[in-house]
PDB file of N, CA, C and O in Angstrom, chain B, residues numbered from 101:
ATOM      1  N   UNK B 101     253.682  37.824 259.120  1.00  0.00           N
ATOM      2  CA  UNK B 101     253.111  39.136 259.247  1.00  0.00           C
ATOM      3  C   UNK B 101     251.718  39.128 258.610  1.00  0.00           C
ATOM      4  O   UNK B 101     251.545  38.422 257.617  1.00  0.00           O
ATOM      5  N   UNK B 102     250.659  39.898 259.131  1.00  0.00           N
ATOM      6  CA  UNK B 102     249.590  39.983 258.932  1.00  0.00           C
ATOM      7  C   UNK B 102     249.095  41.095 257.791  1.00  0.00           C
ATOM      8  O   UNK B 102     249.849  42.052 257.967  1.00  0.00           O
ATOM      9  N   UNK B 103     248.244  41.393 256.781  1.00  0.00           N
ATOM     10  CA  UNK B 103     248.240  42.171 256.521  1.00  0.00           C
ATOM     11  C   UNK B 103     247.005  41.900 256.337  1.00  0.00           C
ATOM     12  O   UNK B 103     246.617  40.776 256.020  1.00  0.00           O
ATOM     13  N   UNK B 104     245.998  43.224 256.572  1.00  0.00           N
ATOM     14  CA  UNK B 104     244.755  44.001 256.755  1.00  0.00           C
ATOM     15  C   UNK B 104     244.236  44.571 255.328  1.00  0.00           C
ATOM     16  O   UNK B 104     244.994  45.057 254.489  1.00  0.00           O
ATOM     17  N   UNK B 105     242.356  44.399 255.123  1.00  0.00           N
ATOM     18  CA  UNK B 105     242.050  45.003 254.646  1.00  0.00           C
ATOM     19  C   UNK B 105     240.889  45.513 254.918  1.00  0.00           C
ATOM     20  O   UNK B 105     240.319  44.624 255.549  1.00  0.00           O
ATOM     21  N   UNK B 106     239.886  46.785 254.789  1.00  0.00           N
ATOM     22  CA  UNK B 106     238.804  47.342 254.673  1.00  0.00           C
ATOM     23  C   UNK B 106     238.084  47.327 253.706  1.00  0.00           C
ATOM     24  O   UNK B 106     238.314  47.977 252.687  1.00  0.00           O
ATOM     25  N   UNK B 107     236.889  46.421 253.914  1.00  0.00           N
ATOM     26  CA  UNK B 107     235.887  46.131 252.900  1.00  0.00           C
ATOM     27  C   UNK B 107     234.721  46.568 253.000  1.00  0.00           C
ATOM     28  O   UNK B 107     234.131  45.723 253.674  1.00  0.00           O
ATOM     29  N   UNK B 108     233.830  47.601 252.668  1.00  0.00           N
ATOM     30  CA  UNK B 108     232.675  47.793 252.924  1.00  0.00           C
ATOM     31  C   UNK B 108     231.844  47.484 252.261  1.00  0.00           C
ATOM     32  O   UNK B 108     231.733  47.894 251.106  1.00  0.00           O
ATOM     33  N   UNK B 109     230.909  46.544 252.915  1.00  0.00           N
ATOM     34  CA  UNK B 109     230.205  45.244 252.586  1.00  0.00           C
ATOM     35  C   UNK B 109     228.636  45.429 251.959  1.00  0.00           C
ATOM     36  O   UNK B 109     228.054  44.550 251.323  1.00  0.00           O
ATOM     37  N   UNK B 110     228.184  46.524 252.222  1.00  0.00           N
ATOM     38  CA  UNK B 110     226.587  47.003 251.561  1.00  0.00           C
ATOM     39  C   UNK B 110     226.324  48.134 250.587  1.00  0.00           C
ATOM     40  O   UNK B 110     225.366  48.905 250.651  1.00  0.00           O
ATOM     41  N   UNK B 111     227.384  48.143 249.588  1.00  0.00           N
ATOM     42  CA  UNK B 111     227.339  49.299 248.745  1.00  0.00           C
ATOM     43  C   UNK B 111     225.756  49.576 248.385  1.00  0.00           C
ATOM     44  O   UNK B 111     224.834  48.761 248.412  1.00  0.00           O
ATOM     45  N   UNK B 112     225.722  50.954 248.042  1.00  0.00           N
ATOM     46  CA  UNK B 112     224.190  50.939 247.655  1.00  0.00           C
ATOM     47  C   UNK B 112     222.879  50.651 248.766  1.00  0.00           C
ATOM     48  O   UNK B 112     222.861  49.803 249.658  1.00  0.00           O
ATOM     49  N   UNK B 113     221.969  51.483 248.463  1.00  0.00           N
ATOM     50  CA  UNK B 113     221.296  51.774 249.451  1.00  0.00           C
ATOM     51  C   UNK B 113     219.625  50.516 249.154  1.00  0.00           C
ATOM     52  O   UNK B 113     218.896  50.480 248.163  1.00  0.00           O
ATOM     53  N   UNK B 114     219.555  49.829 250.211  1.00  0.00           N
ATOM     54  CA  UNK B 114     218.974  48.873 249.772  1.00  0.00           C
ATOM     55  C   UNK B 114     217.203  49.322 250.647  1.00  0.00           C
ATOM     56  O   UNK B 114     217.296  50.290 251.403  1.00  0.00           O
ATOM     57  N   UNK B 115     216.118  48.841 250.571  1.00  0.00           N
ATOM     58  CA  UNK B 115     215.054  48.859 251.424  1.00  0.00           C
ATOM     59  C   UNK B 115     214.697  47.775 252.312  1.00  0.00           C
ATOM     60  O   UNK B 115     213.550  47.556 252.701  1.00  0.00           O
ATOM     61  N   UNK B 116     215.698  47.121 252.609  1.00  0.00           N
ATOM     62  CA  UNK B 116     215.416  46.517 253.453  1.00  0.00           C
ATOM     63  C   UNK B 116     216.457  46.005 254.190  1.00  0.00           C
ATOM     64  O   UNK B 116     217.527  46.199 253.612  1.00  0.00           O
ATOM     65  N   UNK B 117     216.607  45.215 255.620  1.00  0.00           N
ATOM     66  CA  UNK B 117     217.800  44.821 256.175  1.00  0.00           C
ATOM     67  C   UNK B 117     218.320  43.483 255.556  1.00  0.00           C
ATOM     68  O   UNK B 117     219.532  43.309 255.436  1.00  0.00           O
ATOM     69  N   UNK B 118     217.568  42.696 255.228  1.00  0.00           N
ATOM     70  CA  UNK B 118     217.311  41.462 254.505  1.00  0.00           C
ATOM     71  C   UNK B 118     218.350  41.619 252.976  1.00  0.00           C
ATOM     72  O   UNK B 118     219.216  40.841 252.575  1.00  0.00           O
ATOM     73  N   UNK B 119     218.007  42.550 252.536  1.00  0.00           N
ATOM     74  CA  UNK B 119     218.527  42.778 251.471  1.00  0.00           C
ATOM     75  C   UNK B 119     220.206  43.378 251.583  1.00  0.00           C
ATOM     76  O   UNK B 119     221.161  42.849 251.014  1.00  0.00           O
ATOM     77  N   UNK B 120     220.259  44.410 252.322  1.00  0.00           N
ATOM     78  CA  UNK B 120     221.756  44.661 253.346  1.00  0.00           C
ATOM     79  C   UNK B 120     222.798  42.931 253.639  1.00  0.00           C
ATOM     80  O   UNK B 120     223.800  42.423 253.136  1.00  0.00           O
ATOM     81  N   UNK B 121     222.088  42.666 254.419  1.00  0.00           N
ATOM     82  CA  UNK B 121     222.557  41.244 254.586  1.00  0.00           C
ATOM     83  C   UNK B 121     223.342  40.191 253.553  1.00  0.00           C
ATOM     84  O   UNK B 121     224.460  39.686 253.656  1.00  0.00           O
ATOM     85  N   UNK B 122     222.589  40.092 252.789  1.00  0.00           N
ATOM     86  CA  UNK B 122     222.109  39.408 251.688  1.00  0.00           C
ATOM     87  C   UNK B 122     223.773  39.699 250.828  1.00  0.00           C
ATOM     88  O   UNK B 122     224.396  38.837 250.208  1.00  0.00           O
ATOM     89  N   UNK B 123     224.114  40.869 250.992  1.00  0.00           N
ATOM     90  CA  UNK B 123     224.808  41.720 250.196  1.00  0.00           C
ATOM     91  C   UNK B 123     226.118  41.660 250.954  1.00  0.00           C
ATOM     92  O   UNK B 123     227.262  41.590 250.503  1.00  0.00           O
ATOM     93  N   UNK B 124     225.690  41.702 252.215  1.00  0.00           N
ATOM     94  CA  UNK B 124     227.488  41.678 252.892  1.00  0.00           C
ATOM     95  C   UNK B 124     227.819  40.062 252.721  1.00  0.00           C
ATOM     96  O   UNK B 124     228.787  39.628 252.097  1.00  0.00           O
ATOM     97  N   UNK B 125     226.946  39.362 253.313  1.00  0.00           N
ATOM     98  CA  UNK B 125     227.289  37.877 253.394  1.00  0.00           C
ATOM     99  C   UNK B 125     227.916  37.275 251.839  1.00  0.00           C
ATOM    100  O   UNK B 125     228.730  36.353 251.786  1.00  0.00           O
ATOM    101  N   UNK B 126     227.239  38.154 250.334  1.00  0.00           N
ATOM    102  CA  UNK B 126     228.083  37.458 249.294  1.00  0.00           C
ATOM    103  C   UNK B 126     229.287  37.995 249.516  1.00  0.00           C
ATOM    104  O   UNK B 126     230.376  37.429 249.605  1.00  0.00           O
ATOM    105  N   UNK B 127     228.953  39.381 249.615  1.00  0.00           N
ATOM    106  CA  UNK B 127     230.565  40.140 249.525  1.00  0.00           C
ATOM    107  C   UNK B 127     231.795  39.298 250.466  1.00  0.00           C
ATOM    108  O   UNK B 127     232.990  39.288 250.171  1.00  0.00           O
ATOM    109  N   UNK B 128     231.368  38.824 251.285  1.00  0.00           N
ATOM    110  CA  UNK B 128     232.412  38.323 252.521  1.00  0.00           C
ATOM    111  C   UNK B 128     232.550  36.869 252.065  1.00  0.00           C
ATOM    112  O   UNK B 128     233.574  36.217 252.269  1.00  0.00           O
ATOM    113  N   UNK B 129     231.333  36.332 251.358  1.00  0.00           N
ATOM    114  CA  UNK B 129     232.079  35.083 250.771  1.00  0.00           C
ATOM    115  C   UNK B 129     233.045  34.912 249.865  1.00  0.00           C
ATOM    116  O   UNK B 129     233.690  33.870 249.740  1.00  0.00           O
ATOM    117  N   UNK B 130     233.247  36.364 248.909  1.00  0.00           N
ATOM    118  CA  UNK B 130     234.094  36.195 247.602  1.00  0.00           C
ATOM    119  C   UNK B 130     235.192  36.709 248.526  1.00  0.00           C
ATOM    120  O   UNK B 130     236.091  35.886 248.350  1.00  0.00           O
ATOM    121  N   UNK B 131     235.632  37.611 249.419  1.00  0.00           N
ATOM    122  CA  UNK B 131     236.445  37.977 249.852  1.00  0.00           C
ATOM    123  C   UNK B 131     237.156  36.614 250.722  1.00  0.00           C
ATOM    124  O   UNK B 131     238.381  36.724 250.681  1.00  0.00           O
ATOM    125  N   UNK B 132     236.734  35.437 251.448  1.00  0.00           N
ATOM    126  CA  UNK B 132     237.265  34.339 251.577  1.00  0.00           C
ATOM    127  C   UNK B 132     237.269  33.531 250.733  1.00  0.00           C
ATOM    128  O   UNK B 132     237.998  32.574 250.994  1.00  0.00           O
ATOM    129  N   UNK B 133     236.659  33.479 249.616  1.00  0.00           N
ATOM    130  CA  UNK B 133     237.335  32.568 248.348  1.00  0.00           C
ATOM    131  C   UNK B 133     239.122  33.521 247.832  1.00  0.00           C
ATOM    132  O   UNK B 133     240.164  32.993 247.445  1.00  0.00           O
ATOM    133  N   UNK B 134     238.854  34.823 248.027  1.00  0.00           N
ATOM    134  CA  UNK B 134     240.416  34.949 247.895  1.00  0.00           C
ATOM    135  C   UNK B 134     241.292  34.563 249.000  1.00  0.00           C
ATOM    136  O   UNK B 134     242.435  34.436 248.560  1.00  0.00           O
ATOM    137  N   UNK B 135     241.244  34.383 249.940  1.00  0.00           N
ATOM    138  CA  UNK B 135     242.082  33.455 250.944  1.00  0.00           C
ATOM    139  C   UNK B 135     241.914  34.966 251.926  1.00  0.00           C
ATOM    140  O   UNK B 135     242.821  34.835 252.747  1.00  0.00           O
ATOM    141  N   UNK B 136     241.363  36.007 252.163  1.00  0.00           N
ATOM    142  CA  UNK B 136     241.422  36.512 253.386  1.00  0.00           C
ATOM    143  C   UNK B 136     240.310  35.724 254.911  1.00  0.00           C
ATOM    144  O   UNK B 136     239.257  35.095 254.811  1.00  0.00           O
ATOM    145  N   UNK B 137     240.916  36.016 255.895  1.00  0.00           N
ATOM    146  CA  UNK B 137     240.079  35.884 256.877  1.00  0.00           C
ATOM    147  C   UNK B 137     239.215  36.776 257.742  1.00  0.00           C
ATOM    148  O   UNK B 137     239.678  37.477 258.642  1.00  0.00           O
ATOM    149  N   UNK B 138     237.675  36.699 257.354  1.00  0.00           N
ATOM    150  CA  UNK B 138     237.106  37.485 258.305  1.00  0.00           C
ATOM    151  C   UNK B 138     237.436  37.993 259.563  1.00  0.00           C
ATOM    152  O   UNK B 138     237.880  37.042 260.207  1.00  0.00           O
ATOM    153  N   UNK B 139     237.445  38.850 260.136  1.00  0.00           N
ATOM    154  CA  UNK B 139     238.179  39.075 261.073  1.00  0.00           C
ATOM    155  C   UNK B 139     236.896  40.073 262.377  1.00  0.00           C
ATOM    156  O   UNK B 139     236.719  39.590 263.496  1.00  0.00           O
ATOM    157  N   UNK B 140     236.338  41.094 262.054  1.00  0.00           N
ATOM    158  CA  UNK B 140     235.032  41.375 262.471  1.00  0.00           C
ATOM    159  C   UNK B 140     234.241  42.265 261.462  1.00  0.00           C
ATOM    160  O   UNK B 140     234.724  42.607 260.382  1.00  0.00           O
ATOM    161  N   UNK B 141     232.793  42.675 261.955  1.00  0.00           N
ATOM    162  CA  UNK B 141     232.223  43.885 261.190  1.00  0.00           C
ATOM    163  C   UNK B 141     232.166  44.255 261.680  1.00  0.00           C
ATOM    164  O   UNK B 141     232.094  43.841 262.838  1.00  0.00           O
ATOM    165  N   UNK B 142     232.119  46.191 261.124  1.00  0.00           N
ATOM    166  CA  UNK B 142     231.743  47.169 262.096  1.00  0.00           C
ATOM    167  C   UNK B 142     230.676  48.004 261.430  1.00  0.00           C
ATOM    168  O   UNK B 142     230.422  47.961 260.226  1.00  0.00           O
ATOM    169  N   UNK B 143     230.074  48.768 262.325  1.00  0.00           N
ATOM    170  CA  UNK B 143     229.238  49.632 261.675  1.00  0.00           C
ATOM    171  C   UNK B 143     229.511  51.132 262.129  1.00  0.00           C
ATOM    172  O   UNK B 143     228.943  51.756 263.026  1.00  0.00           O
ATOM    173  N   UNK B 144     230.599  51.576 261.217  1.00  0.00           N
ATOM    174  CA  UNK B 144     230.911  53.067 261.754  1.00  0.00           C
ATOM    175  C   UNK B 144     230.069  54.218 261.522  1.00  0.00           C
ATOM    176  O   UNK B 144     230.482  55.378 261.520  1.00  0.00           O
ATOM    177  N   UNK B 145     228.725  53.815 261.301  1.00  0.00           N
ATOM    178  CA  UNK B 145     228.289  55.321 261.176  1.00  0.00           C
ATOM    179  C   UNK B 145     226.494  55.034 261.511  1.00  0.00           C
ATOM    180  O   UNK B 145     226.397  53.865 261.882  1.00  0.00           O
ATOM    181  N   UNK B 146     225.583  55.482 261.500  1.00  0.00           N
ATOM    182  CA  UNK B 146     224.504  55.343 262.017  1.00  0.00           C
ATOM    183  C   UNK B 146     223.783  55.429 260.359  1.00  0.00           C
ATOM    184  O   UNK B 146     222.694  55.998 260.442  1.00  0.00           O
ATOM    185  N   UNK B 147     224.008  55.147 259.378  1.00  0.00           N
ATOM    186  CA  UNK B 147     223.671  55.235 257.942  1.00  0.00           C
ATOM    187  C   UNK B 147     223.413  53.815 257.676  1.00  0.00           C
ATOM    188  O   UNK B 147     223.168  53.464 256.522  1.00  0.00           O
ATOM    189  N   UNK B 148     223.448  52.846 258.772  1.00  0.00           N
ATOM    190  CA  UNK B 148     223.624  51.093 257.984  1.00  0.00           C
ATOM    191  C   UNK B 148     224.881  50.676 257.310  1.00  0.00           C
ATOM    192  O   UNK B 148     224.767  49.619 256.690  1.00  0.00           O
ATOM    193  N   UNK B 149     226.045  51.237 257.275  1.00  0.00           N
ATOM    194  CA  UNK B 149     227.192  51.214 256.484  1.00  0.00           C
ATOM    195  C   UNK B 149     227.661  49.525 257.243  1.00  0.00           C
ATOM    196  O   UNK B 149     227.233  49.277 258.370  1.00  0.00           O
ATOM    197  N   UNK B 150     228.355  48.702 256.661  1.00  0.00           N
ATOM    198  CA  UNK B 150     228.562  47.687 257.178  1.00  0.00           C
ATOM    199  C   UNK B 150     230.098  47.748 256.774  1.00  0.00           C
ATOM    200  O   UNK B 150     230.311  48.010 255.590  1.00  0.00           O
ATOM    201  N   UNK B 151     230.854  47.606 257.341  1.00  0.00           N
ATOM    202  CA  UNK B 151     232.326  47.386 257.162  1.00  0.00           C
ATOM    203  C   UNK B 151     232.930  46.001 257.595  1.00  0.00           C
ATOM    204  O   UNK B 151     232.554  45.535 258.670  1.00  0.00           O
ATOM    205  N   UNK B 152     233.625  45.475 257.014  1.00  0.00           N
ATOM    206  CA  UNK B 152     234.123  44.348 257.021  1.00  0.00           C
ATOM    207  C   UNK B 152     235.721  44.378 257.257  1.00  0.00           C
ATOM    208  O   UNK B 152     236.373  44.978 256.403  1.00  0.00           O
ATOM    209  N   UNK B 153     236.666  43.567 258.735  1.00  0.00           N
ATOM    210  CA  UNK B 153     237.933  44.131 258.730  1.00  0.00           C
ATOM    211  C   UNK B 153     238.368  42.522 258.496  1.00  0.00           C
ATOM    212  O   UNK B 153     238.085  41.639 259.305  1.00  0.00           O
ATOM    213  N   UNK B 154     239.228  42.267 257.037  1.00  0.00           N
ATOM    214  CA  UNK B 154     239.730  41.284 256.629  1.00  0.00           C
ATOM    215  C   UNK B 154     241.221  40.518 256.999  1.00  0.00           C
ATOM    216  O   UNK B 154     242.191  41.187 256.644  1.00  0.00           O
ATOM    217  N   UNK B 155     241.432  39.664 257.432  1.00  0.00           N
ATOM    218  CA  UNK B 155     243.342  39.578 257.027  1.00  0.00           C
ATOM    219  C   UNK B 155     243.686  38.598 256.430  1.00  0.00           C
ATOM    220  O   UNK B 155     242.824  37.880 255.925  1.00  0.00           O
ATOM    221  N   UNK B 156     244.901  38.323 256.331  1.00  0.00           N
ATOM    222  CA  UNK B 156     245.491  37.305 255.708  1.00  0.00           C
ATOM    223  C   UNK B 156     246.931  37.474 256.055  1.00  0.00           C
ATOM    224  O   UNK B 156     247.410  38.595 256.225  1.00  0.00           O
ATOM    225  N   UNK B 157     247.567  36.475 256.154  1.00  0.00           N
ATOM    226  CA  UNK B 157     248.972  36.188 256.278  1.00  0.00           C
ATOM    227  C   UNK B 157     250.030  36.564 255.021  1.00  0.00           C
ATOM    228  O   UNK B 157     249.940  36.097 253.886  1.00  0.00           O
ATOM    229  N   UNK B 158     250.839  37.319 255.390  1.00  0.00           N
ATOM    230  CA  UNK B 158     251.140  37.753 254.464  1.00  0.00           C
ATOM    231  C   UNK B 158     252.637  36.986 253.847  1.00  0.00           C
ATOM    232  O   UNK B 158     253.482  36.477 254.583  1.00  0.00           O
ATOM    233  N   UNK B 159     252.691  37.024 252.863  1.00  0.00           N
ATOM    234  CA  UNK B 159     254.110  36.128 252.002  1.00  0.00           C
ATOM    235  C   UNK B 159     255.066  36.972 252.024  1.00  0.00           C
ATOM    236  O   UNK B 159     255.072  37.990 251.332  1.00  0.00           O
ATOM    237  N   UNK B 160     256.195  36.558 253.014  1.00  0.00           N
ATOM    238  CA  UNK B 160     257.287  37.218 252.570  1.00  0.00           C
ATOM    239  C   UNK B 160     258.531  36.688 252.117  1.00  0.00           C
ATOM    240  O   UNK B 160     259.200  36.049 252.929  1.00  0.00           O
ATOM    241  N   UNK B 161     258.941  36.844 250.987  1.00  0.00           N
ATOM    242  CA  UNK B 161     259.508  36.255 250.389  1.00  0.00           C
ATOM    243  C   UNK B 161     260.941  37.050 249.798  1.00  0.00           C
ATOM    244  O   UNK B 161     261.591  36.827 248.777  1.00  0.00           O
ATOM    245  N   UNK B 162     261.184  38.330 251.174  1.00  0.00           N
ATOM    246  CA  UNK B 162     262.290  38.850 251.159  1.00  0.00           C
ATOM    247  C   UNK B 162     263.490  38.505 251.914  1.00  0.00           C
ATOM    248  O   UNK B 162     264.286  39.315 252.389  1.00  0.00           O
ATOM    249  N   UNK B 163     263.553  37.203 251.983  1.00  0.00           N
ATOM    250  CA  UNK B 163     264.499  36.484 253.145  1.00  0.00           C
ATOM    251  C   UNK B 163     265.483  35.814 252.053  1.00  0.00           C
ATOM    252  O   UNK B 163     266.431  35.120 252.419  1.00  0.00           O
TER     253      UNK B 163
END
């Protein structure tokens, strides 16, 4: 089973796109050093908001 997370990747309002970037790409690297998998970005709002939809396989260990 899969389980999902929502990461939004550009906290803080930056002046430039470069700098936006800059900011999702660490964020999405520490988020795959915890073992999730990128999965896509979105941009839900016309503000530059960058959202990040994560998963990972989930352990079940109720068997």
């Amino acid at each position: 089973m899969k389980e999902y997370k929502l990461v939004h990747l550009n906290k803080g309002i930056k002046w430039t796109t470069e700098a936006d970037i800059a900011q999702a790409e660490e964020e999405i690297n520490q988020w795959v050093a915890d073992g999730w998998t990128l999965q896509q970005i979105a941009t839900p709002s016309t503000t530059g908001a960058l959202v990040g939809v994560f998963y990972r396989e989930k352990q079940d260990t109720d068997f």
